[in-house]
N, CA, C and O atoms as CSV, one atom per row, in Angstrom:
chain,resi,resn,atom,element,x,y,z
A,1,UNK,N,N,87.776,80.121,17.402
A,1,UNK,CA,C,87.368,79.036,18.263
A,1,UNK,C,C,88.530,78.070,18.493
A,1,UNK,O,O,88.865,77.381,19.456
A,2,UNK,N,N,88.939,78.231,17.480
A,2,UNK,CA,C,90.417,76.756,17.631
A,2,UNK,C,C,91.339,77.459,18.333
A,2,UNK,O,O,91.849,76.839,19.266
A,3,UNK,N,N,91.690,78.542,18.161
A,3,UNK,CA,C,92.536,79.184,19.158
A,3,UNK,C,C,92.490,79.145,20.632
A,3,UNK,O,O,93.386,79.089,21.474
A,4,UNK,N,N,90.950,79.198,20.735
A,4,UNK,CA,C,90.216,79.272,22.115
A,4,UNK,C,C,90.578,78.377,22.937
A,4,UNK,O,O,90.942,78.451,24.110
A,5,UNK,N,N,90.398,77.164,21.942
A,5,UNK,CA,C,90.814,75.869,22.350
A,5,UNK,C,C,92.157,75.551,22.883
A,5,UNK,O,O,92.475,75.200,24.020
A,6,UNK,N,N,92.913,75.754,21.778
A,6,UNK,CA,C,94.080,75.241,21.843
A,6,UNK,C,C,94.605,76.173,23.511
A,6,UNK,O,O,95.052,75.589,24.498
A,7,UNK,N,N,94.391,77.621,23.406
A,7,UNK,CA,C,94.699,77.950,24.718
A,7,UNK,C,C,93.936,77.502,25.736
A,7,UNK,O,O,94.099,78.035,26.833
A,8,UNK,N,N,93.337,76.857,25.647
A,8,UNK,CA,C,92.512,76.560,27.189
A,8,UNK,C,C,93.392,75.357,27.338
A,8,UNK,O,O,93.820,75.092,28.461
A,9,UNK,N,N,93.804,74.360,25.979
A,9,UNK,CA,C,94.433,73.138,26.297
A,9,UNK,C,C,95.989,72.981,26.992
A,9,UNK,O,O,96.497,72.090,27.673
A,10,UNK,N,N,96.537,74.411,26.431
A,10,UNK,CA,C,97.996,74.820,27.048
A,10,UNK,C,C,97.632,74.783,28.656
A,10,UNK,O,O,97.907,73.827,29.381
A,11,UNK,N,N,97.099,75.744,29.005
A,11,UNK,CA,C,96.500,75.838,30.157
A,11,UNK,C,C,96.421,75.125,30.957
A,11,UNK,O,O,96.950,75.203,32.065
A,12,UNK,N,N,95.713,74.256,30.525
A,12,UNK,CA,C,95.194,72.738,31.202
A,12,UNK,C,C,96.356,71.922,31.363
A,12,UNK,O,O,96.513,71.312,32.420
A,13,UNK,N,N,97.375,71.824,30.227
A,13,UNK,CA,C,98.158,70.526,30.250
A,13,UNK,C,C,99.426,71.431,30.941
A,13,UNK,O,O,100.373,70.713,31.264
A,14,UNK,N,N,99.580,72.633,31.175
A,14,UNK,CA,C,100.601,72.934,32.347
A,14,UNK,C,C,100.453,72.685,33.645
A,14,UNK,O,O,101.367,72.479,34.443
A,15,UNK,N,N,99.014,72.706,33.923
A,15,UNK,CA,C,97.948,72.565,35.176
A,15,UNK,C,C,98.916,71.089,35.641
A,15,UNK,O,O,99.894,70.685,36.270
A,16,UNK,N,N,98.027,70.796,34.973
A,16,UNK,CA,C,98.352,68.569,34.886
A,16,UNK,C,C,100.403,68.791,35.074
A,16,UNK,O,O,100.818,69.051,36.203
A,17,UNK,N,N,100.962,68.716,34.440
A,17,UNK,CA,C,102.205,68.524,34.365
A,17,UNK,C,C,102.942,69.423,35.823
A,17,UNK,O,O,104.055,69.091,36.230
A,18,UNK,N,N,102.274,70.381,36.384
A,18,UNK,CA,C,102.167,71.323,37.540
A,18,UNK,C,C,102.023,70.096,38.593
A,18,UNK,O,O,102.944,69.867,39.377
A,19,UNK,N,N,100.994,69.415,38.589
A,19,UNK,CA,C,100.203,68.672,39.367
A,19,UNK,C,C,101.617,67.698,39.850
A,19,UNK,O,O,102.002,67.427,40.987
A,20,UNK,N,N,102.242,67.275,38.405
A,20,UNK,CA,C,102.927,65.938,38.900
A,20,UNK,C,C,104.666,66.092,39.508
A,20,UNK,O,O,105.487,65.340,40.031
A,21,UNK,N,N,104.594,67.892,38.966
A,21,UNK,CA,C,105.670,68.686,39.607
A,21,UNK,C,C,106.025,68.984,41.215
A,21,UNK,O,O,107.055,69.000,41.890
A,22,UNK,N,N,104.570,69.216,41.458
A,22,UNK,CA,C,104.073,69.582,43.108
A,22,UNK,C,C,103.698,68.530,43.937
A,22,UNK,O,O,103.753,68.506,45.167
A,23,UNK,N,N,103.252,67.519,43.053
A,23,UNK,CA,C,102.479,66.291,43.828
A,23,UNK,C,C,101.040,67.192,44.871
A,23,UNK,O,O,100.713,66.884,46.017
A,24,UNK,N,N,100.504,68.167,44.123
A,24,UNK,CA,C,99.198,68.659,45.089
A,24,UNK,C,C,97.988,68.245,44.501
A,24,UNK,O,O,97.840,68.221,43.279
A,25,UNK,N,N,97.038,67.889,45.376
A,25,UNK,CA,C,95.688,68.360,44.720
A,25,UNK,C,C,95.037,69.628,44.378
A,25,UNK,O,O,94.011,69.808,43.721
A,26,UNK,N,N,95.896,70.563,45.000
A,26,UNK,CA,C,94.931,72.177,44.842
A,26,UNK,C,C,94.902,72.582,43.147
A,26,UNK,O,O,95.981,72.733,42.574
A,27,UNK,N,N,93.926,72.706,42.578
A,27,UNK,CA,C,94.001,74.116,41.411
A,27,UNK,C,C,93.144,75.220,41.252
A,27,UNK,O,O,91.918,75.298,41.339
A,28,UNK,N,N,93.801,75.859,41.062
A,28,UNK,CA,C,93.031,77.141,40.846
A,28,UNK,C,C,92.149,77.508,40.699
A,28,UNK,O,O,92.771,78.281,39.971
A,29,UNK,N,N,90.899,77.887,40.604
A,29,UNK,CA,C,89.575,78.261,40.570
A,29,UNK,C,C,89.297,78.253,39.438
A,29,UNK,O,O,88.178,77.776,39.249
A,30,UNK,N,N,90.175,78.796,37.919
A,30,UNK,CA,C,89.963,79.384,36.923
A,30,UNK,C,C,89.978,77.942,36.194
A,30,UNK,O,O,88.954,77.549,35.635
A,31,UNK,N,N,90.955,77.290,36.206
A,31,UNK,CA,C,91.357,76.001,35.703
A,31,UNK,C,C,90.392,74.979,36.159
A,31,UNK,O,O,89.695,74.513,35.258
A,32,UNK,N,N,90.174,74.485,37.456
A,32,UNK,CA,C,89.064,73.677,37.736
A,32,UNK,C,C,87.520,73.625,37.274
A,32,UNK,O,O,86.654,72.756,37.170
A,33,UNK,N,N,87.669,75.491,36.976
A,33,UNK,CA,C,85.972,75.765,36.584
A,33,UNK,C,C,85.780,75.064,34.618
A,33,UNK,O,O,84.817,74.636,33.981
A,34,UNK,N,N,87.045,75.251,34.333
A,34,UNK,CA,C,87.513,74.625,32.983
A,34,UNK,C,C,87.094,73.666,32.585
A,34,UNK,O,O,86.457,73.483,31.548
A,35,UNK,N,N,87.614,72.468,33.888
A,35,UNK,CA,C,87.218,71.394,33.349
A,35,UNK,C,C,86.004,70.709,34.204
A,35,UNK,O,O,85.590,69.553,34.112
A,36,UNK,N,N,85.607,71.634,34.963
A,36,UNK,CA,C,84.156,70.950,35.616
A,36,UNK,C,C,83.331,71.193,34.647
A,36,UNK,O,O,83.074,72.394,34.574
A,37,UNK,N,N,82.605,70.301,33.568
A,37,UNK,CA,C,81.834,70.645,32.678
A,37,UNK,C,C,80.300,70.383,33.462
A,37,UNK,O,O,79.430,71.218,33.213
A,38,UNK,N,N,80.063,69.604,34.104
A,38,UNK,CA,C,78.952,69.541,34.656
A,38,UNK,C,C,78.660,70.392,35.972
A,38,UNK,O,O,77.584,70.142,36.515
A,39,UNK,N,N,79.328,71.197,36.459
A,39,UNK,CA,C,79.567,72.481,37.268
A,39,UNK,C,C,79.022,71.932,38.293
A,39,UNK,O,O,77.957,72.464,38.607
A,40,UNK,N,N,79.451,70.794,39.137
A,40,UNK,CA,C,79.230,70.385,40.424
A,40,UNK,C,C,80.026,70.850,41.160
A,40,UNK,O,O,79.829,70.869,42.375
A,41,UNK,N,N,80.824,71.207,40.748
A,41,UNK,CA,C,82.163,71.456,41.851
A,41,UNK,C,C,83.213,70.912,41.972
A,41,UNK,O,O,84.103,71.462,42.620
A,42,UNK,N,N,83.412,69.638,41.363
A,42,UNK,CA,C,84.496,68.913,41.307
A,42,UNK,C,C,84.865,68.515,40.141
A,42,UNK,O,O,83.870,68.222,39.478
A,43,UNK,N,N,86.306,68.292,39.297
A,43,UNK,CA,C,86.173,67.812,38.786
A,43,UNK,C,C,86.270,66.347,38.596
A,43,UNK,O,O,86.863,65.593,39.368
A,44,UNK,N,N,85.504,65.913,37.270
A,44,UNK,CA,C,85.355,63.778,37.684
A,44,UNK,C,C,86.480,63.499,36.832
A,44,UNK,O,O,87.125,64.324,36.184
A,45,UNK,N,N,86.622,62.457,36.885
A,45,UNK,CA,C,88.194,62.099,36.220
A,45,UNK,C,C,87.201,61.948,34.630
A,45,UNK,O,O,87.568,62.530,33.609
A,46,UNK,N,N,86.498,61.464,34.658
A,46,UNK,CA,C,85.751,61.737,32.994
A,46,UNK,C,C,85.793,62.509,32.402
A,46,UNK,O,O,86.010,62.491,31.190
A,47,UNK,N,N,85.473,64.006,33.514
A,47,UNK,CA,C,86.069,65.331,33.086
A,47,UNK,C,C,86.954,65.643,32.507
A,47,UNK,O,O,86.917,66.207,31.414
A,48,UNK,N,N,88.314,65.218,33.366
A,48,UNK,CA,C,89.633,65.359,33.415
A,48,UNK,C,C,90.063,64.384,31.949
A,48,UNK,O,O,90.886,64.717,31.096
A,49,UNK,N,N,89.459,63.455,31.966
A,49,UNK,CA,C,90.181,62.606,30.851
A,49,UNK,C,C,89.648,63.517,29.369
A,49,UNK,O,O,90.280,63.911,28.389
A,50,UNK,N,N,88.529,63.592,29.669
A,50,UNK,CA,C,87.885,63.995,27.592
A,50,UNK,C,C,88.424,65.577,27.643
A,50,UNK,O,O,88.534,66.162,26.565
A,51,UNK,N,N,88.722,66.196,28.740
A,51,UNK,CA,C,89.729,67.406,28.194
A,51,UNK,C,C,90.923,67.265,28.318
A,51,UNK,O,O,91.315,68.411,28.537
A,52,UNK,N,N,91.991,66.448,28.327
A,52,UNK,CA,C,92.902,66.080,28.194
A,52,UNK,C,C,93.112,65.527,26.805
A,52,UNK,O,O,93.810,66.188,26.036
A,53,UNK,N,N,92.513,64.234,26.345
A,53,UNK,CA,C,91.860,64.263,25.206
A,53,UNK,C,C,91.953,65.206,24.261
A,53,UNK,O,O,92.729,64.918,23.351
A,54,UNK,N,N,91.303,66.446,24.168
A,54,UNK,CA,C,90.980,67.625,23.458
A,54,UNK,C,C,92.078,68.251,23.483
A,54,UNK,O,O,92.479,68.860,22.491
A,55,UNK,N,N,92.804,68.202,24.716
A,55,UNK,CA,C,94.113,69.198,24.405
A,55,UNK,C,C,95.323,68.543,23.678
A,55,UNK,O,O,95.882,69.030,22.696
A,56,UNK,N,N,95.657,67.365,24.295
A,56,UNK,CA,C,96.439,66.496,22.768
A,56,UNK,C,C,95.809,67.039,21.474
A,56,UNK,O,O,96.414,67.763,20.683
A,57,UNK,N,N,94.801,66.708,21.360
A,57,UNK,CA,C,94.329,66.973,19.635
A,57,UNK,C,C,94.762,68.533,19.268
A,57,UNK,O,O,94.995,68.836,18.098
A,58,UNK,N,N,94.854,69.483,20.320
A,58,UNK,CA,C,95.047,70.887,20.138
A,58,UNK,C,C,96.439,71.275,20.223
A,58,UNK,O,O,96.864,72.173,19.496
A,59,UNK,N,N,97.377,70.516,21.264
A,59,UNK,CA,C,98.816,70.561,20.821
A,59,UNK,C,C,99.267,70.211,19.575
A,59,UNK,O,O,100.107,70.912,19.011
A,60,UNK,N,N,98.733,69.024,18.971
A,60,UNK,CA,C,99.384,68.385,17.995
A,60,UNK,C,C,98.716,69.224,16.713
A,60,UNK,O,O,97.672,68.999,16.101
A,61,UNK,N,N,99.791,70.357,16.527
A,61,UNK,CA,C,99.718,70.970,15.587
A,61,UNK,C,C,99.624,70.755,14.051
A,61,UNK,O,O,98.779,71.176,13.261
A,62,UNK,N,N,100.512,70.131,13.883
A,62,UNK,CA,C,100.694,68.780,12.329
A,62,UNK,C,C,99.298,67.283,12.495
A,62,UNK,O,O,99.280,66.236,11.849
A,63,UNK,N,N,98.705,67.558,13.140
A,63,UNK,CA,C,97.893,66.796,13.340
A,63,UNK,C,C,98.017,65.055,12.391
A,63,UNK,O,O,97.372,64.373,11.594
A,64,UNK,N,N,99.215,65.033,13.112
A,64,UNK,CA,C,99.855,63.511,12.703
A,64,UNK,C,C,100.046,62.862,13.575
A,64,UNK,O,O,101.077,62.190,13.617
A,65,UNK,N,N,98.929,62.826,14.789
A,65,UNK,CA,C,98.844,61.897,15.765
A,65,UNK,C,C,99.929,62.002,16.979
A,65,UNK,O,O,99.682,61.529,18.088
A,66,UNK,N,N,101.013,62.589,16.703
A,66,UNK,CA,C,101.771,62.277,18.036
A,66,UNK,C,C,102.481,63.838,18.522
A,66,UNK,O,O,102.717,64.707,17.683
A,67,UNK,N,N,102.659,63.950,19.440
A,67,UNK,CA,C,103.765,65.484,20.078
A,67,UNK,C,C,104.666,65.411,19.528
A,67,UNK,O,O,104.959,64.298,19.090
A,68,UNK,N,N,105.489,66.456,19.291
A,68,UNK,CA,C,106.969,66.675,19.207
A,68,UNK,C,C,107.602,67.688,20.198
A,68,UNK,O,O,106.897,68.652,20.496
A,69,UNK,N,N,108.720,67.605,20.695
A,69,UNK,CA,C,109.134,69.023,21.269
A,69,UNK,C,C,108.252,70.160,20.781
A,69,UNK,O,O,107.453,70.839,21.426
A,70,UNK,N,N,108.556,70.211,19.580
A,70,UNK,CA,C,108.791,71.650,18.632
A,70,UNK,C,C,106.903,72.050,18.866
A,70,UNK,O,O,106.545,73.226,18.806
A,71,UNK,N,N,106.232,71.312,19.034
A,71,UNK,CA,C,104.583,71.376,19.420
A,71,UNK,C,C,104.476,71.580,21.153
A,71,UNK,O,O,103.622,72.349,21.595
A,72,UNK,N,N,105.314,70.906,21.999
A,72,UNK,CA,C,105.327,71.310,23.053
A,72,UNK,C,C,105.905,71.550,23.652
A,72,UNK,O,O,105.602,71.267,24.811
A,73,UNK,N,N,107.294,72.309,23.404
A,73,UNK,CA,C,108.476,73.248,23.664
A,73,UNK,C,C,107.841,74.232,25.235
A,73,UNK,O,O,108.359,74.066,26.339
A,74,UNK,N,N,106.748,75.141,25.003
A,74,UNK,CA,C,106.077,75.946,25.506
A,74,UNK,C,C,105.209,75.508,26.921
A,74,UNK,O,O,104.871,76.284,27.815
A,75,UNK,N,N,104.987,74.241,26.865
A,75,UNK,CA,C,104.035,73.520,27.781
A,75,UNK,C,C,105.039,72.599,28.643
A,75,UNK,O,O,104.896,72.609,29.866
A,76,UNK,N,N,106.156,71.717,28.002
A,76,UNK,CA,C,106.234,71.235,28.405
A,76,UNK,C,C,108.219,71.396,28.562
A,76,UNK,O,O,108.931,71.766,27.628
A,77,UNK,N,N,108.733,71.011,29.955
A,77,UNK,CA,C,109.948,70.807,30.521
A,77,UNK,C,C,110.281,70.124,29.520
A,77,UNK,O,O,109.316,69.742,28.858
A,78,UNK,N,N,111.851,69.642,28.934
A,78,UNK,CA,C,112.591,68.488,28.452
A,78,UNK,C,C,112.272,67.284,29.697
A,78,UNK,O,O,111.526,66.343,29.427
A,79,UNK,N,N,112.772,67.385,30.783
A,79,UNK,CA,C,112.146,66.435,31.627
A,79,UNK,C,C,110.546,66.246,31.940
A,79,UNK,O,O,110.213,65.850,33.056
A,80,UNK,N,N,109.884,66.441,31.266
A,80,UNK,CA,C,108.517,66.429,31.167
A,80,UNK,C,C,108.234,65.568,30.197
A,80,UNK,O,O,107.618,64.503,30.244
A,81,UNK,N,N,108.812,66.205,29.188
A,81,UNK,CA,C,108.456,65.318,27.871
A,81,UNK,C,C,109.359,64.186,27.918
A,81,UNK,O,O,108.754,63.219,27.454
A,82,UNK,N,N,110.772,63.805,28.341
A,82,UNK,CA,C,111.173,62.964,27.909
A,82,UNK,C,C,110.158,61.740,29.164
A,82,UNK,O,O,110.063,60.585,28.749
A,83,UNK,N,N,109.634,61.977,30.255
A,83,UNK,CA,C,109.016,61.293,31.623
A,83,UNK,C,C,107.875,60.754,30.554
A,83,UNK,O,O,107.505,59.580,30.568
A,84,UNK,N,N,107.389,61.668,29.687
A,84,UNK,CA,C,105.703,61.212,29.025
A,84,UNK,C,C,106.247,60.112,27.951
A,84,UNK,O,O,105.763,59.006,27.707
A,85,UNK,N,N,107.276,60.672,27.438
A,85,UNK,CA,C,107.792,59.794,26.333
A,85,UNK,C,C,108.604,58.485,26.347
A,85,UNK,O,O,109.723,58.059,26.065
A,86,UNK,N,N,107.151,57.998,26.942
A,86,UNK,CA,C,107.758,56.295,27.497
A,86,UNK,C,C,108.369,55.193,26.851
A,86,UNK,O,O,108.769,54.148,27.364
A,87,UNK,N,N,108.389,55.480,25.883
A,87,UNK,CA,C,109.053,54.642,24.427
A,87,UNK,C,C,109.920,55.052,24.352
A,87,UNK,O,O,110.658,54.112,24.057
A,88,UNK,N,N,110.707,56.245,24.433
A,88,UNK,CA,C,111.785,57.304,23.984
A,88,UNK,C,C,112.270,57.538,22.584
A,88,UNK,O,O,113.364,57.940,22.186
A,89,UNK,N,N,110.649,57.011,21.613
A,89,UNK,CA,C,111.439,57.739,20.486
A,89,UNK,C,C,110.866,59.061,20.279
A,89,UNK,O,O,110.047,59.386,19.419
A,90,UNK,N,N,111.479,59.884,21.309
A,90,UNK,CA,C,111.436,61.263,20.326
A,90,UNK,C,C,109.451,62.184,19.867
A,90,UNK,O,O,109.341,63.094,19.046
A,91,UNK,N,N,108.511,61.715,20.488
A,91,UNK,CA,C,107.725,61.961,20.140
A,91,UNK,C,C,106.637,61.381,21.103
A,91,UNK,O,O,106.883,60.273,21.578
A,92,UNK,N,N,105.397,62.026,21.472
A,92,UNK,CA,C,104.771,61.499,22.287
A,92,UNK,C,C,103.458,61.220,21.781
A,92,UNK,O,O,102.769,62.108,21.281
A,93,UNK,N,N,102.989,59.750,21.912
A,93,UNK,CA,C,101.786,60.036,21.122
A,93,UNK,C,C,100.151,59.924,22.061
A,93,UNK,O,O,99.923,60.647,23.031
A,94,UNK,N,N,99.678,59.431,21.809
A,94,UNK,CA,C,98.141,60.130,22.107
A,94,UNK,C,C,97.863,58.986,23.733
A,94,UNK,O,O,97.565,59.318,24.880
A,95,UNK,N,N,98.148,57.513,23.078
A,95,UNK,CA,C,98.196,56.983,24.808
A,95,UNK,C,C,99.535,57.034,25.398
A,95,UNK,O,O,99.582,56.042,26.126
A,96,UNK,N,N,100.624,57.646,25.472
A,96,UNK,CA,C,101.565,58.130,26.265
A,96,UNK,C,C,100.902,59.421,27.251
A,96,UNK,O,O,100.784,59.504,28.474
A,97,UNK,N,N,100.568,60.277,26.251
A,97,UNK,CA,C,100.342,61.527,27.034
A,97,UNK,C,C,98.969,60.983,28.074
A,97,UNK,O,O,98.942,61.057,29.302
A,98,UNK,N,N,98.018,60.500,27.280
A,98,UNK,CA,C,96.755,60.172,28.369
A,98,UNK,C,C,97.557,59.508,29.558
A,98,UNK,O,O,97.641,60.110,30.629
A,99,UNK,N,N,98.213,58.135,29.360
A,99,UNK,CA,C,98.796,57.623,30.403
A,99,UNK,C,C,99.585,58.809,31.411
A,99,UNK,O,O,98.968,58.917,32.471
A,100,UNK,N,N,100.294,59.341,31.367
A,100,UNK,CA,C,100.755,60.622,31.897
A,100,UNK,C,C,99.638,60.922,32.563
A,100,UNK,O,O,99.375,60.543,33.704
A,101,UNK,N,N,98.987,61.581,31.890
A,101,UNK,CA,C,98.159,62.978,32.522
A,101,UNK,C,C,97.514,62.532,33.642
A,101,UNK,O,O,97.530,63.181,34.688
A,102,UNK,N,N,96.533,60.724,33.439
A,102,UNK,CA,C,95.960,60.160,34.006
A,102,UNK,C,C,96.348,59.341,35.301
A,102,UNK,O,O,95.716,58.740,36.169
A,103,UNK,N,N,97.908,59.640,34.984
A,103,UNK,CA,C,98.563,59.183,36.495
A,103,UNK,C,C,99.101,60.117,37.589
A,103,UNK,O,O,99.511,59.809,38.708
A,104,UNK,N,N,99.002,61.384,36.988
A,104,UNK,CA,C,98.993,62.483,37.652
A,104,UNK,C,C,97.702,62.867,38.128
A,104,UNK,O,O,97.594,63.807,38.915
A,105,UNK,N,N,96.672,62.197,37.701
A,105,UNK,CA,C,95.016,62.573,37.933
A,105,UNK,C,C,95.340,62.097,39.278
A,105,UNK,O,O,95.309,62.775,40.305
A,106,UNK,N,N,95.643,60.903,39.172
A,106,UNK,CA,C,95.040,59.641,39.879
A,106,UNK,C,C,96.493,60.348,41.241
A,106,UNK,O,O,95.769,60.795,42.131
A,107,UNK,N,N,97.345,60.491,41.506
A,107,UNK,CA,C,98.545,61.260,42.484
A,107,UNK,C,C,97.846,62.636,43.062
A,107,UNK,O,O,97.894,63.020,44.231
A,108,UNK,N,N,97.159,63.306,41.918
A,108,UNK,CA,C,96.383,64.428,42.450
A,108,UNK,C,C,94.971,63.949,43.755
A,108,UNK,O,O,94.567,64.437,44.810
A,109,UNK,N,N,94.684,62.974,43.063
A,109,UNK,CA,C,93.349,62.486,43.690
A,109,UNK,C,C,93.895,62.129,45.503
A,109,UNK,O,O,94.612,61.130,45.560
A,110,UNK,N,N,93.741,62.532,46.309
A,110,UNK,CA,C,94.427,61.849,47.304
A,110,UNK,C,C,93.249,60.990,48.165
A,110,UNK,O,O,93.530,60.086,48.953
A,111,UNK,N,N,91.982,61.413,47.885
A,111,UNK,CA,C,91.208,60.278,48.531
A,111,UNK,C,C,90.448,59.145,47.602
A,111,UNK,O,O,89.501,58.399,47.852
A,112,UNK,N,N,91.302,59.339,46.367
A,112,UNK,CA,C,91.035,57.780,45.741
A,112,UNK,C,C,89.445,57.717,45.243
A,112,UNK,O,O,88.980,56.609,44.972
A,113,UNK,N,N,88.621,58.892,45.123
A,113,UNK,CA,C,87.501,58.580,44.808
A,113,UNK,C,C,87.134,59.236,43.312
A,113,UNK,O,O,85.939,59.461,43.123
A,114,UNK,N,N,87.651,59.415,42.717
A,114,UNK,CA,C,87.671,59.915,40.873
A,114,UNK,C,C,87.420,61.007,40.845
A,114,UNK,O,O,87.027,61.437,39.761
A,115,UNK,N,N,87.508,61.821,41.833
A,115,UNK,CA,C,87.064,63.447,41.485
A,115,UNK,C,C,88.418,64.183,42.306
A,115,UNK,O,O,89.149,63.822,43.229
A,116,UNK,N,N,88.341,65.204,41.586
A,116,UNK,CA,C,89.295,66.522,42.391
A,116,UNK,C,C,88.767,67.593,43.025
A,116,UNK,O,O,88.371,68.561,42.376
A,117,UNK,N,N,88.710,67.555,44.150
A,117,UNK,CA,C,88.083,68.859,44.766
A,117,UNK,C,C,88.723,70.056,43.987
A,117,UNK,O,O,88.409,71.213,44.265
Protein backbone atom coordinates (compact mmCIF):
# COMPACT_ATOMS: atom_id res chain seq x y z
CA UNK A 1 0.00 0.00 0.00
CA UNK A 2 2.80 2.52 0.85
CA UNK A 3 4.39 1.79 -2.25
CA UNK A 4 1.12 2.38 -4.01
CA UNK A 5 1.22 5.53 -2.57
CA UNK A 6 4.34 6.77 -2.75
CA UNK A 7 4.06 5.98 -6.66
CA UNK A 8 0.95 7.64 -7.28
CA UNK A 9 2.70 10.67 -5.30
CA UNK A 10 5.84 10.63 -7.79
CA UNK A 11 3.36 10.75 -10.40
CA UNK A 12 1.43 13.46 -9.23
CA UNK A 13 4.28 15.75 -8.13
CA UNK A 14 5.95 15.39 -11.77
CA UNK A 15 2.38 16.21 -13.09
CA UNK A 16 2.44 19.56 -10.86
CA UNK A 17 6.16 20.48 -11.50
CA UNK A 18 5.18 19.56 -15.51
CA UNK A 19 2.39 22.05 -15.02
CA UNK A 20 4.78 24.93 -13.97
CA UNK A 21 7.30 23.74 -16.76
CA UNK A 22 4.56 24.11 -19.58
CA UNK A 23 2.48 26.74 -17.97
CA UNK A 24 -0.77 24.37 -19.31
CA UNK A 25 -3.86 23.43 -17.87
CA UNK A 26 -4.20 20.05 -19.77
CA UNK A 27 -3.51 16.59 -17.79
CA UNK A 28 -3.85 13.50 -18.67
CA UNK A 29 -6.79 11.43 -18.06
CA UNK A 30 -4.89 8.94 -15.85
CA UNK A 31 -3.49 11.64 -13.47
CA UNK A 32 -6.63 13.85 -13.23
CA UNK A 33 -8.79 10.67 -12.54
CA UNK A 34 -6.09 10.44 -9.49
CA UNK A 35 -6.84 13.24 -7.99
CA UNK A 36 -10.57 13.76 -8.70
CA UNK A 37 -11.58 12.00 -5.54
CA UNK A 38 -15.10 12.99 -5.72
CA UNK A 39 -15.25 11.88 -9.54
CA UNK A 40 -17.02 14.98 -10.87
CA UNK A 41 -14.78 15.58 -13.40
CA UNK A 42 -12.70 18.16 -12.28
CA UNK A 43 -10.30 18.43 -10.15
CA UNK A 44 -11.04 21.08 -6.90
CA UNK A 45 -8.05 22.66 -5.64
CA UNK A 46 -9.06 20.79 -2.18
CA UNK A 47 -8.42 17.90 -4.24
CA UNK A 48 -5.29 19.06 -5.53
CA UNK A 49 -4.08 20.37 -2.17
CA UNK A 50 -4.76 17.05 0.35
CA UNK A 51 -2.95 14.99 -2.46
CA UNK A 52 -0.18 17.03 -2.65
CA UNK A 53 -0.16 16.90 1.00
CA UNK A 54 0.07 13.02 0.87
CA UNK A 55 2.73 13.04 -1.61
CA UNK A 56 5.21 15.24 0.48
CA UNK A 57 4.56 12.80 3.33
CA UNK A 58 5.43 9.95 0.65
CA UNK A 59 8.58 11.63 -0.79
CA UNK A 60 9.97 12.34 2.47
CA UNK A 61 11.49 9.17 2.93
CA UNK A 62 13.43 9.82 6.42
CA UNK A 63 10.26 11.13 7.45
CA UNK A 64 11.96 14.18 9.15
CA UNK A 65 9.67 16.63 7.84
CA UNK A 66 11.50 18.20 5.00
CA UNK A 67 12.86 17.01 1.10
CA UNK A 68 16.25 16.54 0.27
CA UNK A 69 17.67 16.13 -3.24
CA UNK A 70 18.67 12.62 -2.42
CA UNK A 71 14.48 11.98 -1.72
CA UNK A 72 13.73 13.91 -4.80
CA UNK A 73 16.58 13.47 -7.20
CA UNK A 74 13.95 11.34 -9.43
CA UNK A 75 10.94 13.82 -9.39
CA UNK A 76 12.46 16.67 -9.30
CA UNK A 77 14.99 19.07 -11.81
CA UNK A 78 17.97 20.85 -9.68
CA UNK A 79 16.10 23.89 -11.00
CA UNK A 80 12.97 22.63 -9.61
CA UNK A 81 14.08 22.05 -6.37
CA UNK A 82 16.30 24.84 -5.92
CA UNK A 83 12.70 27.31 -7.40
CA UNK A 84 10.68 25.23 -4.34
CA UNK A 85 13.50 25.81 -2.03
CA UNK A 86 12.64 29.28 -1.10
CA UNK A 87 14.85 29.65 1.87
CA UNK A 88 17.81 28.00 0.05
CA UNK A 89 18.90 25.95 2.71
CA UNK A 90 19.33 22.91 0.98
CA UNK A 91 16.09 21.15 1.80
CA UNK A 92 12.50 21.66 1.16
CA UNK A 93 10.07 21.49 3.71
CA UNK A 94 6.36 20.80 3.90
CA UNK A 95 5.02 24.69 3.38
CA UNK A 96 7.66 25.37 0.66
CA UNK A 97 6.59 22.50 -1.41
CA UNK A 98 2.65 23.21 -0.75
CA UNK A 99 3.45 26.87 -1.60
CA UNK A 100 4.97 25.59 -4.94
CA UNK A 101 2.60 23.14 -5.95
CA UNK A 102 -0.28 25.55 -5.03
CA UNK A 103 1.02 28.26 -7.24
CA UNK A 104 1.31 26.13 -10.03
CA UNK A 105 -2.43 25.02 -9.18
CA UNK A 106 -3.48 28.38 -9.20
CA UNK A 107 -1.12 29.22 -13.12
CA UNK A 108 -2.75 25.91 -14.17
CA UNK A 109 -6.22 27.23 -13.28
CA UNK A 110 -6.71 29.72 -16.13
CA UNK A 111 -10.30 30.66 -15.38
CA UNK A 112 -9.63 31.45 -11.77
CA UNK A 113 -12.41 29.32 -10.46
CA UNK A 114 -10.57 26.46 -8.06
CA UNK A 115 -11.00 23.59 -10.25
CA UNK A 116 -8.99 22.06 -13.23
CA UNK A 117 -10.78 20.82 -16.03
Amino acid sequence: MRLAIFVVALVASQAVFAVTQAQTAQMHQGQKDQLDTNKDGVVQRSEYQAFMKTAFTGLDKNKDGVLVVSEVGGVLTPDQFAATDANSNGSINQTEFMNRVMADFAAADKSGDGKLQ
